[in-house]
C-alpha positions as CSV (number, residue, x, y, z in Angstrom):
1,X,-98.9,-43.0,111.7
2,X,-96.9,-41.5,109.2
3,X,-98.4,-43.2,106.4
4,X,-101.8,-42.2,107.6
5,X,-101.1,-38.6,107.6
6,X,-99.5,-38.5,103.8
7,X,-102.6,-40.1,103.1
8,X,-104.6,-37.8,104.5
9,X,-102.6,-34.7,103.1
10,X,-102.7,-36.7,99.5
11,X,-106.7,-36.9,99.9
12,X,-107.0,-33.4,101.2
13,X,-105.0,-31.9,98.2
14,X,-106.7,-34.1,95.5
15,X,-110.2,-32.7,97.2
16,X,-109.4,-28.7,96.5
17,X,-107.8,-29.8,93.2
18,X,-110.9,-31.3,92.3
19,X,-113.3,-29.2,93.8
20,X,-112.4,-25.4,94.0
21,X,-112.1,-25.3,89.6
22,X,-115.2,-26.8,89.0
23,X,-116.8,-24.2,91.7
24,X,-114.6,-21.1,90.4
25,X,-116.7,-22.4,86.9
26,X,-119.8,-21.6,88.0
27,X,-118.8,-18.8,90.1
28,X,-117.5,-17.0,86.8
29,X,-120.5,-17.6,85.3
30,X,-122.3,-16.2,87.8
31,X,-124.3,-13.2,87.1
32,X,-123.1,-11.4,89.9
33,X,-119.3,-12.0,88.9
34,X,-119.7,-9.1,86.2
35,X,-120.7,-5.8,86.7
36,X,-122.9,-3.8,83.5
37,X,-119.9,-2.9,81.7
38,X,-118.4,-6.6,81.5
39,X,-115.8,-5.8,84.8
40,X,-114.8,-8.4,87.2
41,X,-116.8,-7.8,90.8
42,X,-115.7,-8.2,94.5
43,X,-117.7,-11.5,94.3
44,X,-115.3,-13.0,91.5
45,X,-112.2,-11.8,92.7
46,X,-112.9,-12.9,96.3
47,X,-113.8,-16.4,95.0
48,X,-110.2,-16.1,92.7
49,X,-107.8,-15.4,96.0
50,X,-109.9,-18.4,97.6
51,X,-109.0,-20.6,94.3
52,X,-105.4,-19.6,94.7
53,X,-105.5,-20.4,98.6
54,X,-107.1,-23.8,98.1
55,X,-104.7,-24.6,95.4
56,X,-101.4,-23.4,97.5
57,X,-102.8,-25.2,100.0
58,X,-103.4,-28.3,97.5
59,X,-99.2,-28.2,96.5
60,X,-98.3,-27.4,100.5
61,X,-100.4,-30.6,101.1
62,X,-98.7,-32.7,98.6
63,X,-95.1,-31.4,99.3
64,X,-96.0,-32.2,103.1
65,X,-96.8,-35.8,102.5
66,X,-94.3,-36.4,100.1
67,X,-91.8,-35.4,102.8
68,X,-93.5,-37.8,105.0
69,X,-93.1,-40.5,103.1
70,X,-89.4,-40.0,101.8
C-alpha cells in the first residue's frame, strides 16, 4: 500500500510540474495579464501564487513519497 501511494504522490507531483508552467505560458501571454501601461494585472498575479501553490505542492508531494519509500 505504501508503494502505491509514493506512486501516486510521484505522478501527482510530475502532473503540476508538467502542467501549471506550460499554462502560466499562455497565461502571461494573455492579453488580460497586462494592463495599458505594460503592468502586471490581478489575473497574472493570481495565476503566479497558483504556480507557486502547485509547485510547493509538487516538492511536498515528492518529499512525501520519498519518505514513504525510505
Amino acid at each position: 500500500m505504501e508503494l502505491f501511494a509514493a506512486i501516486v504522490l510521484f505522478v501527482s507531483a510530475l502532473f503540476n510540474v508538467i502542467a501549471w508552467p506550460r499554462f502560466f505560458k499562455r497565461v502571461s501571454s494573455d492579453p488580460r495579464a497586462r494592463d495599458d501601461a505594460g503592468a502586471t494585472t490581478a489575473f497574472y498575479r493570481v495565476h503566479a501564487v497558483l504556480l507557486g501553490i502547485a509547485l510547493a505542492i509538487a516538492a511536498a508531494s515528492v518529499f512525501a513519497g520519498v519518505m514513504l519509500l525510505g
